[in-house]
C-alpha positions as CSV (number, residue, x, y, z in Angstrom):
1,X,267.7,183.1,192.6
2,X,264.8,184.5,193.9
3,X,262.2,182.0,195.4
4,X,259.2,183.7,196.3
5,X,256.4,181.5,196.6
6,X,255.4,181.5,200.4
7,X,255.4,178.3,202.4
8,X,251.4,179.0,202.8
9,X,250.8,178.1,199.5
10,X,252.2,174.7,199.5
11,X,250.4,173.9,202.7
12,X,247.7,175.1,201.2
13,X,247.6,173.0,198.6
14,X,248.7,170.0,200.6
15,X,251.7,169.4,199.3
16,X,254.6,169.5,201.9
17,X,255.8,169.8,205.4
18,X,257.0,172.6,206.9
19,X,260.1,171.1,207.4
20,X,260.7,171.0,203.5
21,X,260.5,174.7,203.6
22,X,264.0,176.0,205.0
23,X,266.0,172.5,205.1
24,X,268.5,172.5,207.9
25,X,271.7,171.1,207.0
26,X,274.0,168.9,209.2
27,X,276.8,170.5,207.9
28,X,277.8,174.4,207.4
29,X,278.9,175.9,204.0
30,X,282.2,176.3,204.9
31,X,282.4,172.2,206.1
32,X,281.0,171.6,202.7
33,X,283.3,173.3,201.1
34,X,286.4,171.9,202.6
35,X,284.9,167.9,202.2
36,X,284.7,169.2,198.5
37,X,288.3,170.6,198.3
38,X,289.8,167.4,199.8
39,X,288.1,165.8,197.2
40,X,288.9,168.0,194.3
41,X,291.5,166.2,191.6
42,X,293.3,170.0,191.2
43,X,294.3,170.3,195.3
44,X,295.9,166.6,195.5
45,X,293.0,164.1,195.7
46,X,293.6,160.5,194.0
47,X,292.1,160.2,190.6
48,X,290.1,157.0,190.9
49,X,291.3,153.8,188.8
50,X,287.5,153.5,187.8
51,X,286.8,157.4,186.8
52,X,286.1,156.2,183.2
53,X,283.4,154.1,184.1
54,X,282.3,157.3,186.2
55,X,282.4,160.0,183.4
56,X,280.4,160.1,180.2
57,X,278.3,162.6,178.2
58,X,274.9,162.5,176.2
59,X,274.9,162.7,172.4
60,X,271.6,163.8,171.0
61,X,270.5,167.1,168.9
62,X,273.7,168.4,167.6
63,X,273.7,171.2,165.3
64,X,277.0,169.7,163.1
65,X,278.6,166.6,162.5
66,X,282.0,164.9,160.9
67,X,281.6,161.7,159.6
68,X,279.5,160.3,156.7
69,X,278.4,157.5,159.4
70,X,274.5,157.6,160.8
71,X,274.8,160.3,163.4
72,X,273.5,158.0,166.3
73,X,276.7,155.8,165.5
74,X,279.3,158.6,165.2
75,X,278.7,160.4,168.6
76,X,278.9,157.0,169.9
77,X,282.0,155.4,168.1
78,X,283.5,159.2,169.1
79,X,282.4,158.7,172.9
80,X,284.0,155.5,173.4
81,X,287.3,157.1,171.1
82,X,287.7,159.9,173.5
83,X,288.0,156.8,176.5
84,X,284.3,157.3,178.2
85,X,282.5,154.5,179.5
86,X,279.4,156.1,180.1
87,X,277.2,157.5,177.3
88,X,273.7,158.8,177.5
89,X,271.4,158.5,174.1
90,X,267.5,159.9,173.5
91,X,265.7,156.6,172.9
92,X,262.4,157.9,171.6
93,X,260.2,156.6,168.9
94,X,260.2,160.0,167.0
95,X,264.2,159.8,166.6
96,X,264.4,163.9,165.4
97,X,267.8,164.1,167.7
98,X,269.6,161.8,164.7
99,X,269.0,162.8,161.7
100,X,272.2,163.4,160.1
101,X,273.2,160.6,157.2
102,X,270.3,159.0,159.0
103,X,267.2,156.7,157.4
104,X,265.2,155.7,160.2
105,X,262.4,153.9,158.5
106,X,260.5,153.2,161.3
107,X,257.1,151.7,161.9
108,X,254.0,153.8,162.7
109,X,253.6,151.6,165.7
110,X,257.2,151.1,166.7
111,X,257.7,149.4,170.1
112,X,260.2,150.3,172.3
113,X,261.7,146.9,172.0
114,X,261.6,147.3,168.4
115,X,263.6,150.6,168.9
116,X,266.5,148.7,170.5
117,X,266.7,146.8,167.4
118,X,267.2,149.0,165.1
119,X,270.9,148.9,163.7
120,X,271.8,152.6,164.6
121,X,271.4,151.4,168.4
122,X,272.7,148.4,167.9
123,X,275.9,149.7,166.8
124,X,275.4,152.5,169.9
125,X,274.9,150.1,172.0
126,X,277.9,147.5,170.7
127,X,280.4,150.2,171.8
128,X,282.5,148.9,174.6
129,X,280.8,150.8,177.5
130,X,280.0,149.7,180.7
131,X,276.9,152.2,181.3
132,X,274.4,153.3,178.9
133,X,271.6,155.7,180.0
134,X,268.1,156.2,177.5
135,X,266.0,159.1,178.1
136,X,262.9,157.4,177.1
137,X,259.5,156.9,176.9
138,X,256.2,154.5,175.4
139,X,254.5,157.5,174.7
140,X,255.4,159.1,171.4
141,X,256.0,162.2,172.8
142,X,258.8,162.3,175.4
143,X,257.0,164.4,178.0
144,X,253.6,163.5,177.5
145,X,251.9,161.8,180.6
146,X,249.2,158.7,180.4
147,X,246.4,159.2,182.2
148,X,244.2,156.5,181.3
149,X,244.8,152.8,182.6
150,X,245.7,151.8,179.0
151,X,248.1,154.3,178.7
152,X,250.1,153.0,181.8
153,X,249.5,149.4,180.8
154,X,250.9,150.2,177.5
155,X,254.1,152.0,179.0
156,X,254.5,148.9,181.8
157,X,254.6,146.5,179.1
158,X,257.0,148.0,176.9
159,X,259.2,148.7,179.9
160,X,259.4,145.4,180.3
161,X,259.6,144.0,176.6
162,X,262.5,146.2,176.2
163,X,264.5,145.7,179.7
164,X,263.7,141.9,178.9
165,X,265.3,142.1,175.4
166,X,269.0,144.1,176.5
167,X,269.1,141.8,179.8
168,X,268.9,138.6,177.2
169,X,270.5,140.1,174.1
170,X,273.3,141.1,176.7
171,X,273.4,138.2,178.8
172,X,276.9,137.3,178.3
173,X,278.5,141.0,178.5
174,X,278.8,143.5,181.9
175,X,276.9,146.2,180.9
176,X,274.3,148.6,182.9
177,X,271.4,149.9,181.3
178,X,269.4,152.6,182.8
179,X,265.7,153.6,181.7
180,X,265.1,157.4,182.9
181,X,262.5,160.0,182.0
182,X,263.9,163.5,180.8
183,X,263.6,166.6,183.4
184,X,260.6,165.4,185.6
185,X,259.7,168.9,187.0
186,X,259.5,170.2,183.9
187,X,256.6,167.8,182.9
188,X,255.2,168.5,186.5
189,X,254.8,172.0,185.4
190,X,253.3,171.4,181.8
191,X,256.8,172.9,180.0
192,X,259.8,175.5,180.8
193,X,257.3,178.7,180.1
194,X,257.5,181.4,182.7
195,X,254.1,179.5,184.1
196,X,256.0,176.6,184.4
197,X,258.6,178.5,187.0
198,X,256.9,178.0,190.1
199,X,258.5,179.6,193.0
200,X,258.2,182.7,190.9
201,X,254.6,182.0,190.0
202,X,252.0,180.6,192.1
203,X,251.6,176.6,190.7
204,X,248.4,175.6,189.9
205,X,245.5,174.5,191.4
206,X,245.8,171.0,190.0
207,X,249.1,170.3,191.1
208,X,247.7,167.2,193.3
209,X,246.0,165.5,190.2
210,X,249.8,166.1,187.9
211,X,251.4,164.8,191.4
212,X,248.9,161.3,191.0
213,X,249.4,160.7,187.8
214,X,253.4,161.0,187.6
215,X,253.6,158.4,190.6
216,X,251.1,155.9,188.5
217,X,253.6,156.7,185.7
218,X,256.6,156.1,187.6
219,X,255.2,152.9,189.2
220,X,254.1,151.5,186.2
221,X,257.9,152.1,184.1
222,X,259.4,150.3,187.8
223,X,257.6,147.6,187.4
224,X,258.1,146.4,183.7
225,X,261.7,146.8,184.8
226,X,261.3,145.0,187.7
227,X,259.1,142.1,186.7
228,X,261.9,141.6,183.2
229,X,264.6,141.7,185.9
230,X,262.5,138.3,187.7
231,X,262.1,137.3,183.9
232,X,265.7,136.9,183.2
233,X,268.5,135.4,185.9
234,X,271.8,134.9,185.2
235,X,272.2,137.7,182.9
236,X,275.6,139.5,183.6
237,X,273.3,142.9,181.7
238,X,271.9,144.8,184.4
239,X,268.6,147.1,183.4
240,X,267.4,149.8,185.8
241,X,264.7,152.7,186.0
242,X,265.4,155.9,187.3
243,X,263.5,159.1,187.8
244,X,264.7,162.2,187.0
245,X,264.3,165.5,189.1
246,X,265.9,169.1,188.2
247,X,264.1,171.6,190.4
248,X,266.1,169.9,193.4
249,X,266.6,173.7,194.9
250,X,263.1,175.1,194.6
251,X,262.1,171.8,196.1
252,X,264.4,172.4,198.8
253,X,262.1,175.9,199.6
254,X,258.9,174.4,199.3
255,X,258.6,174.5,196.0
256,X,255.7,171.5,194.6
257,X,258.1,168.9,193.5
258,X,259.1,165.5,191.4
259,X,261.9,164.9,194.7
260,X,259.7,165.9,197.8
261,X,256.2,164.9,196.2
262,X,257.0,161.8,193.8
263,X,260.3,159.9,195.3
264,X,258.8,159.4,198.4
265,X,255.9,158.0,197.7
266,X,257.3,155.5,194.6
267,X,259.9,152.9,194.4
268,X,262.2,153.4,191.9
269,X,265.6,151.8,191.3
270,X,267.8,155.0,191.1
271,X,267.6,158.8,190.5
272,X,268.9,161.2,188.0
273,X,269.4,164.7,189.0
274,X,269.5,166.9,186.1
275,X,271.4,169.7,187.6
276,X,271.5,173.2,186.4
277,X,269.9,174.3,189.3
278,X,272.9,173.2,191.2
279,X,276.1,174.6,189.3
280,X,273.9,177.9,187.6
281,X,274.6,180.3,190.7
282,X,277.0,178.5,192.3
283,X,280.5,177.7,191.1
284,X,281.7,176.5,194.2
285,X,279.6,173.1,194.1
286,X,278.0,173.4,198.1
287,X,274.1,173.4,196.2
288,X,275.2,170.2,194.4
289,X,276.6,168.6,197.5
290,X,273.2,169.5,199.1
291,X,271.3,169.1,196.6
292,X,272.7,165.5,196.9
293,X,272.1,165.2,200.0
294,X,268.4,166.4,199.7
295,X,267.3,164.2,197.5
296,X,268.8,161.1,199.8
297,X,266.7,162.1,202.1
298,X,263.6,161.3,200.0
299,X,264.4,158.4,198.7
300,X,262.2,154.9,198.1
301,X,264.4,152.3,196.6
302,X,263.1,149.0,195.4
303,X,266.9,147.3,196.3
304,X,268.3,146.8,193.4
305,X,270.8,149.2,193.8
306,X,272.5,150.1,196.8
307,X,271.4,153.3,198.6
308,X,275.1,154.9,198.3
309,X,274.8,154.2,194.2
310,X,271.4,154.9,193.7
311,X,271.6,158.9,193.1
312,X,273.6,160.0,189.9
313,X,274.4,163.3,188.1
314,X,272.4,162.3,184.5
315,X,272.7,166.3,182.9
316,X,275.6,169.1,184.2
317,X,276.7,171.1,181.7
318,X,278.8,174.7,181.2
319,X,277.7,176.6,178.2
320,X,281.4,177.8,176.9
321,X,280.5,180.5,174.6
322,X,277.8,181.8,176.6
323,X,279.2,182.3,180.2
324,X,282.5,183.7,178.2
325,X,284.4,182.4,181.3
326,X,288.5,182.0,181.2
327,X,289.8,178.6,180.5
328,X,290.8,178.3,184.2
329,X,287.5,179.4,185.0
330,X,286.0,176.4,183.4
331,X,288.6,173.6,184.5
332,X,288.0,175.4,188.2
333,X,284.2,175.2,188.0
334,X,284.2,171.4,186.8
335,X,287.1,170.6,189.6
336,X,284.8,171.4,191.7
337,X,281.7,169.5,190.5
338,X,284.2,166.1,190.5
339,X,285.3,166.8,193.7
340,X,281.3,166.5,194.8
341,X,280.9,163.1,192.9
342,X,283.2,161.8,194.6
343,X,282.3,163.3,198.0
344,X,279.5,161.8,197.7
345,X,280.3,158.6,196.2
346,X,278.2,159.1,193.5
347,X,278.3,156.5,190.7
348,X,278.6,158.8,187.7
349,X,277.7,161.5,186.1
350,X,276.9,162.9,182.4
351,X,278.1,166.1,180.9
352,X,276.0,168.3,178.6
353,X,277.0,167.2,176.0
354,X,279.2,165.6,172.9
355,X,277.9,168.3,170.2
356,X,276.4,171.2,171.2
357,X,272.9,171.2,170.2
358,X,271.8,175.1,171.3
359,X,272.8,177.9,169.0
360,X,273.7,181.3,169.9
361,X,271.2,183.9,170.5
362,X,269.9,185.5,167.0
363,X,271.5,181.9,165.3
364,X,268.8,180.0,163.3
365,X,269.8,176.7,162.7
366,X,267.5,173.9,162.7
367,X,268.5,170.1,162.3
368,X,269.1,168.8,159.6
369,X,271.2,172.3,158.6
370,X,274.5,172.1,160.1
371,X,277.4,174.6,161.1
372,X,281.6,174.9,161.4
373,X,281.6,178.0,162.9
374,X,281.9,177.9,167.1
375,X,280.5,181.1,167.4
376,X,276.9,179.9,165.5
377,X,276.4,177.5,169.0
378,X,276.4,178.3,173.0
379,X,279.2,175.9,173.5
380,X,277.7,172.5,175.8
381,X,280.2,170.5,174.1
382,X,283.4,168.5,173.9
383,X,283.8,168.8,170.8
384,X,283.8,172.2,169.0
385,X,282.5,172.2,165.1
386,X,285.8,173.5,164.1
387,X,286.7,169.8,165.4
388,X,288.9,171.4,168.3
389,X,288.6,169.8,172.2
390,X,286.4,172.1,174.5
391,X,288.0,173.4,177.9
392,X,285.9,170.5,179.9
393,X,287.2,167.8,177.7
394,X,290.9,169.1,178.0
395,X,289.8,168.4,182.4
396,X,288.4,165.4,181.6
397,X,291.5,164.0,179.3
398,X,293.6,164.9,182.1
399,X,291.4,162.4,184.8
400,X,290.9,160.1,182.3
401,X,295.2,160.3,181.4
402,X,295.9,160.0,185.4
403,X,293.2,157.1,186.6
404,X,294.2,155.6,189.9
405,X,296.8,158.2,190.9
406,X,296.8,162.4,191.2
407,X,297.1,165.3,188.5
408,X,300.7,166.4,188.7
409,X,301.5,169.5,191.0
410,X,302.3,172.2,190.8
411,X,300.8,172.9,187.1
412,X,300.4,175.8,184.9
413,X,295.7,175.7,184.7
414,X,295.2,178.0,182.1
415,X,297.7,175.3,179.7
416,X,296.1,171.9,181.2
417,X,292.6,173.3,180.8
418,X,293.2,176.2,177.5
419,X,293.6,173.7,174.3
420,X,292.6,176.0,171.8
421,X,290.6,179.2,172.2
422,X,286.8,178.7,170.3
């Protein structure tokens, strides 16, 4: 990838170190690499006996469905089916990623805590897993920033009427909740336009005043979590904020960023790392396992989760149709991503996703039309519309099959990982 915004522009604009500019690394590529093959499932490392609770997916914005059920319910009743105990949902007040068999009825004012009571996500939420992640936001838009004092009073108190509700609604059951913005460098930027790709193009001149008001934002969110969390001991629920990064790697170069510019400077609870920047150019996983590391070494935790827990993988997905890669290709690739979470002892992470929600290139077909042919979508899935398991979730059944010991060696890839071709 080419990164070709100079180191004088970010000093310029006041925005980094010089030592954020060429990060040196403790460790070589090649020492990487061999941590991540003694930790890769596929060369002999021990499954561990917890790797459901340490695996999920998101389900949002799928272009087909198979039930008659409300589509917020059926990806979820089918997430904890396949044996995931981690599932990520979109918990915005404009609900447009559910709308199959789906009657939302909601008020013009809808709270967030109000959201959470809705039946669909009660019956999300009822399924037996032990982490459940919502991409969310006060605002009604999910990557529109407050900028008046109302507007981060507003999303402070709804933070904490809703972490207040699941930590007493869920008192009695072990359950983690965690409240995370989506991709946090892409509301930096204003969007994912080519102006938005900084690094390429020079970022704007008001980069400071964007920087100020996403740490008021941030700070605001931690605290309604924090104060609910005062609000309500002795509940076995656990509620947490997170902030989520995803331009990790152009940080890494100087890039203005959510991890070198934002993390330091607020307490949060955890971090999400959405991660395409880490697994697009490299298959081998050595720019996750940094990327890791980077963002480590920005962090401002408030304590309520350990430092070793407190970085997760929240998005990482493999388009199957589109990068037309070999189904040993793809159980190789994601082998390699599970042998950096557990490296790195990372808590979990969240594949991209249940049902795919992009189409192919030339493909127009907008929610709430559906489709049953493979070939309409770019394949982030694990399940196909032709009903059929995807290459990941063949890799993931066979973790999930041999928790708490090793895959069995030697074995034939291309039949573990294959199932049937899209």
């Amino acid at each position: 990838m080419v990164r070709w915004l100079t180191l004088g522009w970010v000093l310029l604009l006041g925005l980094a170190q010089p030592g954020h500019a060429q990060p040196a690394n403790p460790k070589s590529d090649a020492e990487i690499l061999k941590i991540i093959q003694r930790h890769r499932p596929s060369q002999g490392a021990t499954i561990p006996a917890n790797i459901k609770h340490r695996l999920g997916a998101t389900h949002v914005g799928g272009k087909y469905h198979f039930t008659t059920a409300p589509y917020l319910v059926e990806g979820s009743q089918k997430m904890a089916e396949l044996g995931f105990g981690v599932i990520k949902l979109w918990f915005y007040k404009r609900p447009s990623g559910y709308q199959y068999n789906s009657s939302w009825n909601l008020p013009a004012n809808v709270t967030l805590k109000q959201l959470a009571q809705h039946p669909y996500y009660q019956a999300a939420f009822a399924q037996p897993f032990s982490t459940i992640l919502l991409s969310t936001s006060a605002e009604q838009v999910n990557d529109k920033l407050p900028t008046d004092p109302e507007g981060l009073k507003r999303e402070e108190a709804e933070y904490y009427d809703l972490a207040r509700h699941l930590l007493e609604q869920y008192r009695e059951r072990d359950v983690r909740f965690v409240l995370h913005n989506w991709e946090g460098d892409w509301i930096l930027r204003g969007g994912t336009t080519w102006e938005a790709h900084w690094g390429r193009v020079a970022p704007p001149a008001d980069v400071p005043a964007r920087l100020e008001r996403m740490r008021a934002l941030f700070r605001a969110r931690q605290a309604g979590v924090s104060r609910a969390r005062a609000a309500v001991p002795g509940t076995k629920c656990r509620v947490y904020h997170a902030i989520e990064v995803n331009k990790v790697l152009d940080a890494m170069y100087g890039v203005p960023a959510v991890t070198t510019q934002v993390l330091p400077f607020v307490e949060t609870d955890m971090v999400s790392w959405s991660a395409y920047d880490g697994t697009d150019f490299d298959k081998s996983g050595v720019d996750l396992y940094k990327g890791i590391d980077f963002i480590r070494q920005h962090l401002k935790l408030t304590g309520a989760v350990e430092k070793k827990d407190a970085v997760f993988l929240g998005e990482i997905g493999i388009p199957e149709m589109a990068t037309k890669n070999q189904p040993q290709e793809f159980r190789a690739r994601w082998d390699a991503y599970v042998g950096v979470v557990l490296a790195q002892g990372l808590p979990f992470m969240v594949q991209w996703e249940l049902f795919c929600n992009e189409t192919a290139p030339g493909v127009q077909l907008a929610q709430p039309a559906a489709t049953t042919t493979n070939r309409d979508l770019n394949g982030f899935w694990l399940i196909r519309p032709d009903g059929t398991k995807s290459y990941v979730m063949n890799y993931f059944d066979e973790l999930l099959h041999h928790a708490g010991g090793k895959l069995p060696r030697p074995q034939d890839a291309t039949a573990q990982a294959g199932g049937q071709q899209p």
